[in-house]
GUKEVO-651848 format. One record per residue: x, y, z of N, C-alpha, C, O in turn; residue in one letter; residue number from 1. Coordinates in steps of 0.1 Angstrom, whole numbers, plus 2048, in hexadecimal, padded with zeros to 3 digits. Layout:
N
nu, nv, nw, cau, cav, caw, cu, cv, cw, ou, ov, ow, rest, nr
X, Y, Z, X, Y, Z, X, Y, Z, X, Y, Z, a, NUM $
...
This chain:
89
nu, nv, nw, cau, cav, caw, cu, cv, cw, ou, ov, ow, rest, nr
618, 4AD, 2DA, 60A, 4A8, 2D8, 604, 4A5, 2E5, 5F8, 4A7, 2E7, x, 1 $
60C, 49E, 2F1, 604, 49D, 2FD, 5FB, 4A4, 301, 5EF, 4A2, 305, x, 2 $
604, 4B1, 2FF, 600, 4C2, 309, 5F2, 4C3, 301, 5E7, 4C4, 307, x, 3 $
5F4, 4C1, 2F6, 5E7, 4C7, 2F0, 5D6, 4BB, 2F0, 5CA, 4BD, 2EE, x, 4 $
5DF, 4AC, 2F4, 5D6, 4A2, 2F6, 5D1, 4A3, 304, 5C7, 49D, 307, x, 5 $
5D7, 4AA, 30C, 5D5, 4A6, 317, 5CF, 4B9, 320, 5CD, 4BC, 32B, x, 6 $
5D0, 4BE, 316, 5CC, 4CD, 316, 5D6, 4D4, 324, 5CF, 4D7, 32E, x, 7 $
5DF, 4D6, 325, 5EA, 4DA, 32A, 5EB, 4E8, 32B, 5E7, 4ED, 320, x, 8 $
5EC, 4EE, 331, 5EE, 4FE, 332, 5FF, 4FF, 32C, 608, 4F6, 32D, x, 9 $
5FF, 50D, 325, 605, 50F, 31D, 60F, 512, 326, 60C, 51D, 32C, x, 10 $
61D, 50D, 32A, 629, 514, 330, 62E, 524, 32C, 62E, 526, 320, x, 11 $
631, 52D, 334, 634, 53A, 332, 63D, 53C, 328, 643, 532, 324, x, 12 $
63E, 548, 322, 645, 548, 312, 655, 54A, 31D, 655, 549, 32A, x, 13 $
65F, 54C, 316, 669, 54C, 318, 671, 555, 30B, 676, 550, 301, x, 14 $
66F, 567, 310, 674, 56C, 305, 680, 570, 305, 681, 57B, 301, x, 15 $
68C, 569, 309, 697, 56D, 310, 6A0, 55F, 310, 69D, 553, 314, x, 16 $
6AD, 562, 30C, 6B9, 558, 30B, 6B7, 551, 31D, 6BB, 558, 326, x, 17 $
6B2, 546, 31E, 6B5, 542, 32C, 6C2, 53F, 332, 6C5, 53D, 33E, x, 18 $
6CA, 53E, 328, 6D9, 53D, 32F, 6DD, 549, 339, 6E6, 548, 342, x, 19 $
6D2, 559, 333, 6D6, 564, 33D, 6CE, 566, 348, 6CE, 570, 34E, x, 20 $
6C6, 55B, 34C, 6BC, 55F, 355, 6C0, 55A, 364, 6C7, 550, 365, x, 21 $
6BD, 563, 370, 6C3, 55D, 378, 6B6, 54E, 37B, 6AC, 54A, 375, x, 22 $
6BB, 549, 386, 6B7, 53B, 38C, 6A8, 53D, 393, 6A1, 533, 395, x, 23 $
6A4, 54A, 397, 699, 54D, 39A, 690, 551, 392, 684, 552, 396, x, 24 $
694, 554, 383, 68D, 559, 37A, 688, 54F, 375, 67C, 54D, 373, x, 25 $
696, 540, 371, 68E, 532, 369, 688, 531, 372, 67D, 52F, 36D, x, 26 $
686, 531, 384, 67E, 528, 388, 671, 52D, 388, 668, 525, 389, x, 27 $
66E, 53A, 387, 662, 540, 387, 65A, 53C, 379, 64F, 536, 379, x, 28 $
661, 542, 36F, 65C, 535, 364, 65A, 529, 360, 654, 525, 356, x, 29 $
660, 522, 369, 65E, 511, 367, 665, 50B, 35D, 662, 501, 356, x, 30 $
673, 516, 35C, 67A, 510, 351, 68A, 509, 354, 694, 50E, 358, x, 31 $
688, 4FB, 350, 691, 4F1, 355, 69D, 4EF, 34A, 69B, 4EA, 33F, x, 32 $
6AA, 4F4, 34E, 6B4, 4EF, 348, 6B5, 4E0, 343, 6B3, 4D5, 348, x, 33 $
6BA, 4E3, 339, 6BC, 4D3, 330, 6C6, 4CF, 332, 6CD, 4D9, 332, x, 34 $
6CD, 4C3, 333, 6D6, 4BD, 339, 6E3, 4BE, 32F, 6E1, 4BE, 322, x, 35 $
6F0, 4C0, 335, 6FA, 4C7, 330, 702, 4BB, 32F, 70E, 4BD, 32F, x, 36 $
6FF, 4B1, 32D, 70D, 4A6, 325, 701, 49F, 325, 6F6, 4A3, 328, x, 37 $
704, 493, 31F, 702, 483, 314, 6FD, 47D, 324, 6F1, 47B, 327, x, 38 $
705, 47B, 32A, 705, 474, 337, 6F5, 476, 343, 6EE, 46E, 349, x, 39 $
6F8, 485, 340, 6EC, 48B, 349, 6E0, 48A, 341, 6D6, 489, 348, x, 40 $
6E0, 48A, 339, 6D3, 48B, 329, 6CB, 47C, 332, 6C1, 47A, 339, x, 41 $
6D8, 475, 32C, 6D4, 465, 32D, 6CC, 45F, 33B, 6C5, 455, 33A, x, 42 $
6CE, 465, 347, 6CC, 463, 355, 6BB, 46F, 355, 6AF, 46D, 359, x, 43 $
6BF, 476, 352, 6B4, 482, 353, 6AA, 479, 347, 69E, 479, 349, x, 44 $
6AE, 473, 33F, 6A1, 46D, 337, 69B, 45F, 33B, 68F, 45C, 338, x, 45 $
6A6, 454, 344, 69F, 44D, 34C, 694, 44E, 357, 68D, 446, 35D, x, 46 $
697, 45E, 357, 68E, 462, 35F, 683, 462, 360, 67C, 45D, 36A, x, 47 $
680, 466, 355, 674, 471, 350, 66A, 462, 34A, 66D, 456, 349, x, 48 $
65D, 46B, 347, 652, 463, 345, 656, 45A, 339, 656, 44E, 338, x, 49 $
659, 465, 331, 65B, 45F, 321, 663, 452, 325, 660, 44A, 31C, x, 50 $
668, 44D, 32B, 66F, 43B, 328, 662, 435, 32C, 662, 429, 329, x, 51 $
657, 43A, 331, 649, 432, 330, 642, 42F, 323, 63A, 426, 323, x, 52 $
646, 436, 315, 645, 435, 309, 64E, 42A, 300, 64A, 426, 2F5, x, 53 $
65B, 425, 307, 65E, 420, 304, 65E, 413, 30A, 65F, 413, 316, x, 54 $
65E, 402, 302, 65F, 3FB, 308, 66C, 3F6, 313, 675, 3FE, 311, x, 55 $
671, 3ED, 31C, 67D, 3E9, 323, 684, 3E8, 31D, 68D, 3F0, 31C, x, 56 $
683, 3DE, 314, 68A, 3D9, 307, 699, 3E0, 301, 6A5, 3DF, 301, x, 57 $
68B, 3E9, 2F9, 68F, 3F6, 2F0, 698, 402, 2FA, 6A2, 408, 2F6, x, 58 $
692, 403, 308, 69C, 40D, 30A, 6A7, 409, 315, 6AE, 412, 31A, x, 59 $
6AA, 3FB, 318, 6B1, 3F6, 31A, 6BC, 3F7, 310, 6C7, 3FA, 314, x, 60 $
6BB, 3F4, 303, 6C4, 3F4, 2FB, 6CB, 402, 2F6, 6D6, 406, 2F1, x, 61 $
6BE, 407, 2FA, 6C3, 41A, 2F7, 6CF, 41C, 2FE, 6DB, 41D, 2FA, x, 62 $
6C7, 41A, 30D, 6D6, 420, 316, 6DE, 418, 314, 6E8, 41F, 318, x, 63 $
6E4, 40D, 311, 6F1, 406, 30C, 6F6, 40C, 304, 702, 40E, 303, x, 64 $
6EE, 410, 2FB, 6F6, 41A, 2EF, 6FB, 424, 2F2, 707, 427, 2F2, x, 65 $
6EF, 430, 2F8, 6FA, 437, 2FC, 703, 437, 305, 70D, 43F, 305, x, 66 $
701, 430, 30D, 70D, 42D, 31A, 718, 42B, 314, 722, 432, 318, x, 67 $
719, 421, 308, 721, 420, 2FD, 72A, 428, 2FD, 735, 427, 302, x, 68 $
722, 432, 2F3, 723, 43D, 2E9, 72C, 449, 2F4, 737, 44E, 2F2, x, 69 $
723, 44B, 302, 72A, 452, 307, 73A, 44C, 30F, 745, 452, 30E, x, 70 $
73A, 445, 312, 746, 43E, 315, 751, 43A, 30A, 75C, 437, 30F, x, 71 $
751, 43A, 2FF, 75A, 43C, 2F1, 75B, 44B, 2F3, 767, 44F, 2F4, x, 72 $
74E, 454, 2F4, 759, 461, 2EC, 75C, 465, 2F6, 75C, 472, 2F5, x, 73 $
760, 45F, 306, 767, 467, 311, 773, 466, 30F, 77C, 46A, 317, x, 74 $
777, 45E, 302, 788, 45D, 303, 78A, 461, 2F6, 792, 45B, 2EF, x, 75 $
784, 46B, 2F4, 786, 470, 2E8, 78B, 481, 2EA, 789, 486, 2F5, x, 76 $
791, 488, 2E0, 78E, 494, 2E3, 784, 498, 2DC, 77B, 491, 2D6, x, 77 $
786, 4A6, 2DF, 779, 4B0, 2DB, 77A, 4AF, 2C8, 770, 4AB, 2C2, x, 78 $
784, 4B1, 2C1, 78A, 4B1, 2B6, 789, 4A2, 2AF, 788, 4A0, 2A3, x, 79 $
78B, 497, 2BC, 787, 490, 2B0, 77A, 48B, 2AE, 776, 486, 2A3, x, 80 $
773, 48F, 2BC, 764, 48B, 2B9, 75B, 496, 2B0, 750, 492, 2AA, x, 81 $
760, 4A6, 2AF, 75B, 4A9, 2A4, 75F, 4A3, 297, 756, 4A4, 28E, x, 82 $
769, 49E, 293, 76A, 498, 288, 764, 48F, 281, 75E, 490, 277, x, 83 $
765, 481, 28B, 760, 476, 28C, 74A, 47A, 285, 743, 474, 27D, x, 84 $
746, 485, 28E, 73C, 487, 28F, 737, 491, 27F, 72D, 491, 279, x, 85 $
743, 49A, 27E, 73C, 49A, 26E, 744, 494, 265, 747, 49A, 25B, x, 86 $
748, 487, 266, 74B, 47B, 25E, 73E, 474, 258, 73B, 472, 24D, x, 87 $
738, 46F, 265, 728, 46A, 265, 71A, 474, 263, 70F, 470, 25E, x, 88 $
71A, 47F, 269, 70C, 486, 263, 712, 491, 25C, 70C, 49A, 256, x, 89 $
């Protein structure tokens, strides 16, 4: 909704698995890999604007949780955290 409030130019389509693209191709498109663990998500989203949406409070408490969340399932395996995980959703 920003892009369209704030009249944004439309980013280039992307008609192609970017996983095969070399590093010159994302960067010519302006297309940024998404962060590849819980850990990196979490740092890459302190980042970014969006925690300006959110109050201190509120995302103080976020990253506790996940800091949490990710520090429990590092001592987990892979097997039990798929479990655990379609236990609950």
């Amino acid at each position: 909704m920003q892009g369209i409030e704030e009249q944004l130019a439309q980013p280039a389509l992307v008609n192609t698995d970017p996983s095969e693209m070399s590093e010159s191709e994302l960067s010519k498109l302006e297309v940024v890999r998404l962060p590849d663990t819980a850990k990196t998500a979490l740092v890459t989203m302190q980042a970014s604007a969006v925690v300006s949406w959110i109050s201190a409070d509120m995302l103080a408490s976020y990253v506790l949780l996940r800091e949490a969340e990710i520090a429990a399932a590092s001592e987990q395996s892979l097997e039990a955290l798929t479990l655990k995980y379609r236990q609950v959703f």
